[in-house]
C-alpha positions as CSV (number, residue, x, y, z in Angstrom):
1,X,0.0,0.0,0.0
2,X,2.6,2.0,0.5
3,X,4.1,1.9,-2.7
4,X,0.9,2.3,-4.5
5,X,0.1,5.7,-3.2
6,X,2.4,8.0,-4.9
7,X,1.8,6.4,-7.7
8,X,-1.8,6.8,-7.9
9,X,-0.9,10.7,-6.8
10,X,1.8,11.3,-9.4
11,X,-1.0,9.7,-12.1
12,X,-3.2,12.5,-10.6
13,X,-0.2,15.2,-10.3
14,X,0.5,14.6,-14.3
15,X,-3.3,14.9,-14.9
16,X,-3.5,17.9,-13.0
17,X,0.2,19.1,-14.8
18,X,-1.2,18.3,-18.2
19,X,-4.4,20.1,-17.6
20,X,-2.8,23.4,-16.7
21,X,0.0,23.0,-19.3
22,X,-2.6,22.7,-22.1
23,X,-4.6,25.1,-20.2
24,X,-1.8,27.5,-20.2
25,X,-0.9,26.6,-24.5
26,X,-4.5,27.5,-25.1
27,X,-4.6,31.1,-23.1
28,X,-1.1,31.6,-24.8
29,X,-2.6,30.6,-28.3
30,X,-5.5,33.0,-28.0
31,X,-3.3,35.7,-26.5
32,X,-1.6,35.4,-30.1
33,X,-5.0,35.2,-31.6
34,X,-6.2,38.7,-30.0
35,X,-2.6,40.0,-30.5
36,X,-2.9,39.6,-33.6
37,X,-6.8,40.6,-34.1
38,X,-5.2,44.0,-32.4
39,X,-2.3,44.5,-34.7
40,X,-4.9,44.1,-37.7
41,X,-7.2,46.7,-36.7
42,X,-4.3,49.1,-35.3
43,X,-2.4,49.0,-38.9
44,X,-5.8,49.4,-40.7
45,X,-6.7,52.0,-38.4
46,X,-3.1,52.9,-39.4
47,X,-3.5,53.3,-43.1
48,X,-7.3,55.1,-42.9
49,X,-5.6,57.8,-40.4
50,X,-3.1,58.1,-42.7
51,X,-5.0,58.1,-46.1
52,X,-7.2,60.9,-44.0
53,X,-4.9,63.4,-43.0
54,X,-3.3,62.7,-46.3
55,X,-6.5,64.1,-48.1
56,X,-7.3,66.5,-45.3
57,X,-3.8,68.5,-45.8
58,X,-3.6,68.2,-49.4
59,X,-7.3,69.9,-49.5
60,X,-6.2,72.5,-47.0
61,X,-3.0,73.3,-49.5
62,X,-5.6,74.1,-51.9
63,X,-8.1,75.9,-50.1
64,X,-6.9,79.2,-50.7
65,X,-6.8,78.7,-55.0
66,X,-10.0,76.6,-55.0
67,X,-14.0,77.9,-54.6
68,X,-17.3,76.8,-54.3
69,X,-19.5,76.8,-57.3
70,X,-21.6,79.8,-55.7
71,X,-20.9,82.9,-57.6
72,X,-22.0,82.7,-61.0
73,X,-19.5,85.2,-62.0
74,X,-16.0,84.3,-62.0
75,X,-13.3,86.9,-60.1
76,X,-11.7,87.5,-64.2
77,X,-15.2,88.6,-64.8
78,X,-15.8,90.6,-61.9
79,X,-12.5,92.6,-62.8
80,X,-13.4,92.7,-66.0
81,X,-16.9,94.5,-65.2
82,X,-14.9,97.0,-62.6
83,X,-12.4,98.3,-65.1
84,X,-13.6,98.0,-68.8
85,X,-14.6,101.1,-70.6
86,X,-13.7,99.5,-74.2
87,X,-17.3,98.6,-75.7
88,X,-15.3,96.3,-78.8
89,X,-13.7,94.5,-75.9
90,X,-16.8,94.1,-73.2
91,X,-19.5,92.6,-76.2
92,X,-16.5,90.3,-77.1
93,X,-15.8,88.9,-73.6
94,X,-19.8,89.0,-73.3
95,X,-19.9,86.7,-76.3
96,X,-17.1,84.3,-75.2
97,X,-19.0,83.5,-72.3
98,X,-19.3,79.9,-71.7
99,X,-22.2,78.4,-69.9
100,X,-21.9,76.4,-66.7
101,X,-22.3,72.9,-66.8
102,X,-22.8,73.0,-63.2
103,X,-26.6,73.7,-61.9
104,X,-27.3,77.1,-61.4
105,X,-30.2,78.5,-60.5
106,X,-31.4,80.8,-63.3
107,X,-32.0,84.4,-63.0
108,X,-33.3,87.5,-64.4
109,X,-31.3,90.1,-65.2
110,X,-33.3,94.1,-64.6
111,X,-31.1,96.2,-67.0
112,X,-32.1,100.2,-66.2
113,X,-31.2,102.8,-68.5
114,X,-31.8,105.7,-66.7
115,X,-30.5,109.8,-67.6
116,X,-29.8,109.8,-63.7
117,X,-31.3,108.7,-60.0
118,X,-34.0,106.5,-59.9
119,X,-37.0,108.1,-58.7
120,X,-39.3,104.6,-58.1
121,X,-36.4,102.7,-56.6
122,X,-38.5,102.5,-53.4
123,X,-41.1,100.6,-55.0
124,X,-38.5,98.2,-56.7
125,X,-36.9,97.7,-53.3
126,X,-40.5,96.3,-52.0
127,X,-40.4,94.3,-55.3
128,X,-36.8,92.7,-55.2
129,X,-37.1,92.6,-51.4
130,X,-36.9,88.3,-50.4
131,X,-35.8,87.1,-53.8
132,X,-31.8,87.5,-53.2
133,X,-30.4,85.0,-55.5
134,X,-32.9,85.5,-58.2
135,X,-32.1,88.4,-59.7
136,X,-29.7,90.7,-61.0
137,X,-29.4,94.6,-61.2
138,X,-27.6,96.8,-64.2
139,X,-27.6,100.3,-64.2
140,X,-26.3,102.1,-67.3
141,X,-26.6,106.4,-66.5
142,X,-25.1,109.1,-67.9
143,X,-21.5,109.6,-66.7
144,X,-22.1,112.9,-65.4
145,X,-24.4,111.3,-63.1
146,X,-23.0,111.2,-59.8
147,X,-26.2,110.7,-57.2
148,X,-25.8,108.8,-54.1
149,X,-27.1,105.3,-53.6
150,X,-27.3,104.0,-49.6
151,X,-25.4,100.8,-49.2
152,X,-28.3,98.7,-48.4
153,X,-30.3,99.6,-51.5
154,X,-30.3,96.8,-54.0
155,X,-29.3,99.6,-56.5
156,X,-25.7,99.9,-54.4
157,X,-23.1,99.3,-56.4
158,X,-24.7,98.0,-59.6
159,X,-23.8,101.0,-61.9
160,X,-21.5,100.1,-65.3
161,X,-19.1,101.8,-66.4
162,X,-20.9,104.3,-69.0
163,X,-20.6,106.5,-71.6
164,X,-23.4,109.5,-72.6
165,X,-26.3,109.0,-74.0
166,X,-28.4,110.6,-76.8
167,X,-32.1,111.1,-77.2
168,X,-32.8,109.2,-81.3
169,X,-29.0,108.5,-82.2
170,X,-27.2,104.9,-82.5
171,X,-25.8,106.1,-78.6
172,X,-28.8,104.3,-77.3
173,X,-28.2,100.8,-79.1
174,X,-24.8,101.3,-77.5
175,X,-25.8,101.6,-73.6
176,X,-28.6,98.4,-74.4
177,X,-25.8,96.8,-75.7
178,X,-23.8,97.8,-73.2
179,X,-26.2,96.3,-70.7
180,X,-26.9,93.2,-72.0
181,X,-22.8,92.5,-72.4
182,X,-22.4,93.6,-68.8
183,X,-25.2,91.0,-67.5
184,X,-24.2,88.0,-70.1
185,X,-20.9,88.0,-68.0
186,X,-23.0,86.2,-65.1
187,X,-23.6,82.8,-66.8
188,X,-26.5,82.5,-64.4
189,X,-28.5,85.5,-66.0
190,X,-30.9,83.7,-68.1
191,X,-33.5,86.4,-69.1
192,X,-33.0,90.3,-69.6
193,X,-35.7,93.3,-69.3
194,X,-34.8,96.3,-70.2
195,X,-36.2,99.1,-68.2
196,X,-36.3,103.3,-67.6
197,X,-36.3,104.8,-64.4
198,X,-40.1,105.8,-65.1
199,X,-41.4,101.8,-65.3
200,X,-42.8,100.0,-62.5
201,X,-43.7,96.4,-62.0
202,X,-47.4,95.3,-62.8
203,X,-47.1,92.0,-60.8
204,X,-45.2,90.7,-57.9
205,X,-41.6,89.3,-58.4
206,X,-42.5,85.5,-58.2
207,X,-45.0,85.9,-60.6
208,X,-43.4,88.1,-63.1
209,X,-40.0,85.8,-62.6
210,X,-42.0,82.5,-63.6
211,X,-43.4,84.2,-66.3
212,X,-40.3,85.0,-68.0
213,X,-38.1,81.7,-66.9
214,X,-41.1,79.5,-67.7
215,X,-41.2,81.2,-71.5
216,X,-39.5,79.3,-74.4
217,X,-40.0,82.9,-76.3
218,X,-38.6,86.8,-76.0
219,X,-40.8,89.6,-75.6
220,X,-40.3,92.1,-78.4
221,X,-42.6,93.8,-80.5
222,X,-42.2,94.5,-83.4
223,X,-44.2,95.1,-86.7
224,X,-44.1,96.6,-90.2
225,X,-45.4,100.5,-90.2
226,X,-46.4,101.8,-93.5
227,X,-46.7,105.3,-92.3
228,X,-43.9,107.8,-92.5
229,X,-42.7,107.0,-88.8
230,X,-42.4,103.3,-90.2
231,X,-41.3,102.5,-93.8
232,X,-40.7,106.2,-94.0
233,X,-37.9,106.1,-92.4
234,X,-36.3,103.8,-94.3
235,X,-33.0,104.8,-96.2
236,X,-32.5,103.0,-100.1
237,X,-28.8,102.8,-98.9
238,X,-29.4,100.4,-96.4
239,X,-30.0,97.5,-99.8
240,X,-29.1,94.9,-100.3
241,X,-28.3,93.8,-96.6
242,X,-31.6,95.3,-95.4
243,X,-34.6,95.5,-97.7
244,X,-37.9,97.7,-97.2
245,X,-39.5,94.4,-97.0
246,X,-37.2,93.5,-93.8
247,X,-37.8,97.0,-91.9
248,X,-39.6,96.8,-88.8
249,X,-40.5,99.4,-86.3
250,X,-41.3,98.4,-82.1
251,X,-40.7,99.0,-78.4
252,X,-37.4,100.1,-77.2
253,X,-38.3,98.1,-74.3
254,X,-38.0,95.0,-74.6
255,X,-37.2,91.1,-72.8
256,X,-34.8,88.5,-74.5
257,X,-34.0,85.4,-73.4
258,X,-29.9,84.7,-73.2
259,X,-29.6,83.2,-77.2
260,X,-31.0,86.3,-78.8
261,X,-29.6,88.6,-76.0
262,X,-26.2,86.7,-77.3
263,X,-27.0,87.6,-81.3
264,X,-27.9,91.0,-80.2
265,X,-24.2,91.8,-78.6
266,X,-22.4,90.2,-81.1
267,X,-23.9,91.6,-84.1
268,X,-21.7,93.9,-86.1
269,X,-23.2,93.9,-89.5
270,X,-26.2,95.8,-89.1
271,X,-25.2,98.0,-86.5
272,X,-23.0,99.8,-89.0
273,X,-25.4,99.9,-91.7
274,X,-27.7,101.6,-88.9
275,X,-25.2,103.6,-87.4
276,X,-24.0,104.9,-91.1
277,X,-27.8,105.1,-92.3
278,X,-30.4,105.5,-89.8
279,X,-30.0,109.3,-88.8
280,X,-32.9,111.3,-87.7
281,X,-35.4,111.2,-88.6
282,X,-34.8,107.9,-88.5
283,X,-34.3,106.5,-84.5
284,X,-31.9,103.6,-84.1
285,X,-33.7,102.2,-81.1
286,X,-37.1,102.1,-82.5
287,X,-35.5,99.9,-85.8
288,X,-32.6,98.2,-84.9
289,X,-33.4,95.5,-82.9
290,X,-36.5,95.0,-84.9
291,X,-35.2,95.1,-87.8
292,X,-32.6,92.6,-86.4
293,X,-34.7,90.3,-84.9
294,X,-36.8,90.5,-88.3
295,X,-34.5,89.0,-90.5
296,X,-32.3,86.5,-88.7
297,X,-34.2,85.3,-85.3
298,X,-38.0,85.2,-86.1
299,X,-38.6,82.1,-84.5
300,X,-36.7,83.6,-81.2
301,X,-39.5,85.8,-80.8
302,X,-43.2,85.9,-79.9
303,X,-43.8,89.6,-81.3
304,X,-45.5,91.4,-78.7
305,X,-44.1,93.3,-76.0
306,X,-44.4,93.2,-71.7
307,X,-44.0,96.8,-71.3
308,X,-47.4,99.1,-71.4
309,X,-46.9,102.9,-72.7
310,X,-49.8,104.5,-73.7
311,X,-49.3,106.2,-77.6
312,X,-53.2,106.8,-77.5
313,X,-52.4,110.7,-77.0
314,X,-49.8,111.2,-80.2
315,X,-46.9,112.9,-80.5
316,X,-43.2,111.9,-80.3
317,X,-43.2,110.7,-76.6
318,X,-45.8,108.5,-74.9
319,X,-47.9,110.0,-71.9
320,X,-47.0,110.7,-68.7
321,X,-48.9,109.8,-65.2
322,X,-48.8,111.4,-62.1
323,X,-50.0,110.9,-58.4
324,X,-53.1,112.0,-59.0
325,X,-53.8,109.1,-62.1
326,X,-52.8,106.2,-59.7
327,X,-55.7,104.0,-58.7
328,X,-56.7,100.1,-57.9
329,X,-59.0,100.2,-61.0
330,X,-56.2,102.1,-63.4
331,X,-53.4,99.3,-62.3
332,X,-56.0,96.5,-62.8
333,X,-57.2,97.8,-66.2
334,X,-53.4,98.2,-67.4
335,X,-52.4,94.6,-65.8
336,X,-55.6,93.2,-67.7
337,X,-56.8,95.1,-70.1
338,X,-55.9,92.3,-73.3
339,X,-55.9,88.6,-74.1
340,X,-52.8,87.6,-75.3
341,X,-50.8,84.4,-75.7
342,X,-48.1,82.4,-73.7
343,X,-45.9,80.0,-75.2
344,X,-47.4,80.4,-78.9
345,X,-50.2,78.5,-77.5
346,X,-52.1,79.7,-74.3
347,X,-54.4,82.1,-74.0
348,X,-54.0,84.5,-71.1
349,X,-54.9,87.7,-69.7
350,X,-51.8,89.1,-68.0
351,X,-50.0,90.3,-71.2
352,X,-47.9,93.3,-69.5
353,X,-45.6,92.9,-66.6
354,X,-44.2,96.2,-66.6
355,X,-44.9,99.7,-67.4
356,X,-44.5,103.3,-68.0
357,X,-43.8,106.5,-68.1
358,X,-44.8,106.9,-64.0
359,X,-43.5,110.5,-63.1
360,X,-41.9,110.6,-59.4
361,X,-44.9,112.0,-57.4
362,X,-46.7,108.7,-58.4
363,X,-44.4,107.2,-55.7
364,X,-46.5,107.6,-53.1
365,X,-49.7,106.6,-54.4
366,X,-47.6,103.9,-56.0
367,X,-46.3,102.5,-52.4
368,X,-49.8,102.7,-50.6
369,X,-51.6,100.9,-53.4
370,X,-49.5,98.6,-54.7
371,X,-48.0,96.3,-51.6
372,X,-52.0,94.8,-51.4
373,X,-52.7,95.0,-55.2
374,X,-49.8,93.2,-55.8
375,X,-48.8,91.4,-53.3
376,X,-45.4,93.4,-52.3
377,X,-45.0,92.8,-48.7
378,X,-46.0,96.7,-46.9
């Protein structure tokens, strides 16, 4: 018995042993295991760290030269706009322009071509007020001009460079063109409306803005006059480029999408035939654009124009209308006084979306009435 005792413990002593030992191998083996599960995820959180700050520095290194896609006018352009007096060069960089791939949100471009201040800018302040982003303002005045505009008017700042102006010569087709060059630089500008600082807005600026961005047409009227202040005006010299039969006569004021707005800068060909030609009594800026739009871009247009005057009196200037004239049912008759249509195929009643001549004591009347009538906020 006594000899059989230790063995029977060193049988249970090399159990025990071999227990622990492979207790121990396995705790080693998954100490390797999660070891190496550790090293995995460190070296792959390793590489991501690295591949980040990789990424992070090279885009701050070129931060400074890069820029969101949020001004639709590039920096070259901007310059461009602050220090170009050259006409020649301006419709050429105008023309060059190309358009964004990127989305942009389209706006309309007010073009004003006023002798000096802006008498009504209260009631387009009301009118532009809310909709940053979907406009732009131009304001082409004579040189000699030198008013002051506050610096939170939408009017701040928005002066091009100019040269003067006069009444019936080929001056005038230079400051629209002059205009229209200015607001093609903003790629973004996708309809123009030129206006005098006598017009006022018929509608509020939502509905006027879908109006013209919604339109597959421009507004310009135009038509053939056989009177003397039509055909008569005609010069023989003008043949063969420009025919009696080609003459047309309309509104200075017109609305032109960005293609014909485009054509209109970069013609050169019948500018000089008007500007050698047309004298008075012939007016360059009652034929030109017509006349223009006549015999290359019919299909551009829809031949009616979006800016009430009243002729009805005669003479070489349309009425006038004063504080006195401005009432709910005077707006309303001028806002829908016609049928008219849309798209070359639908009939509606709002046919004018601007008008004028408004002298400056219709202001007031103009801002008491026209925040309900039309929806301005007051």
């Amino acid at each position: 018995m006594a000899t059989v005792q230790p063995q029977h413990q060193r049988q249970k002593q090399q159990h025990l042993f071999g227990s622990i030992s492979r207790s121990v191998n396995t705790h080693v083996h998954l100490n390797h295991v999660y070891l190496f599960l550790l090293f995995v995820i460190g070296f792959s959180l390793g590489v991501v760290m690295t591949l980040f700050l990789k990424n992070f520095l090279f885009t701050m290194a070129i931060a400074p030269f890069a820029s969101p896609n949020t001004a639709s006018v590039s920096l070259e352009a901007q310059r461009f706009i602050k220090n170009n007096t050259d006409d020649d060069e301006l419709f050429q960089k105008a023309t060059s322009m190309v358009q964004s791939k990127n989305t942009v949100v389209a706006k309309v471009a007010f073009m004003f071509l006023t002798k000096g201040p802006l008498p009504l800018a209260p009631l387009w302040e009301k009118f532009f007020a809310g909709h940053e982003g979907f406009y732009s303002i131009y304001v082409h005045s004579q040189p000699s001009s030198n008013e002051t505009v506050p610096e939170n008017s939408v009017f701040h700042g928005r002066r091009i460079p100019s040269q003067p102006v006069y009444w019936g010569t080929t001056t005038m087709i230079d400051a629209e063109k002059r205009l229209l060059a200015n607001a093609l630089l903003d790629i973004s500008n996708q309809r123009f409306v030129l206006l005098s600082e006598s017009c006022i807005p018929l509608f509020n600026f939502t509905t006027i803005y879908k109006y013209l961005i919604n339109s597959n047409l421009s507004f310009l009227g135009l038509f053939d006059d056989p009177r003397s202040p039509g055909r008569g005006r005609y010069n023989p010299k003008m043949s063969p480029s420009i025919n009696i039969t080609d003459w047309r006569k309309g509104s200075q004021w017109f609305e032109v999408h960005r293609d014909l707005a485009l054509h209109i800068v970069s013609d050169t060909k019948y500018y000089r035939i008007f500007k050698t030609h047309c004298l008075p009594p012939c007016y360059s800026d009652e034929h030109y654009i017509p006349t223009l739009v006549n015999i290359l871009y019919p299909e551009l247009n829809s031949n009616r124009s979006i800016t009430w005057v009243d002729w009805s009196r005669g003479g070489p200037h349309p009425a006038k209308f004063g504080g006195n004239q401005i009432t709910d049912e005077f707006l309303n008759q001028i806002r829908y006084q016609s049928k008219c249509l849309y798209n070359g195929n639908t009939v509606t009643s709002v046919c004018n979306l601007f008008a004028r001549k408004f002298l400056p004591n219709a202001l007031g009347p103009l801002l008491r009435i026209c925040p309900l009538l039309l929806g301005f906020n007051p």
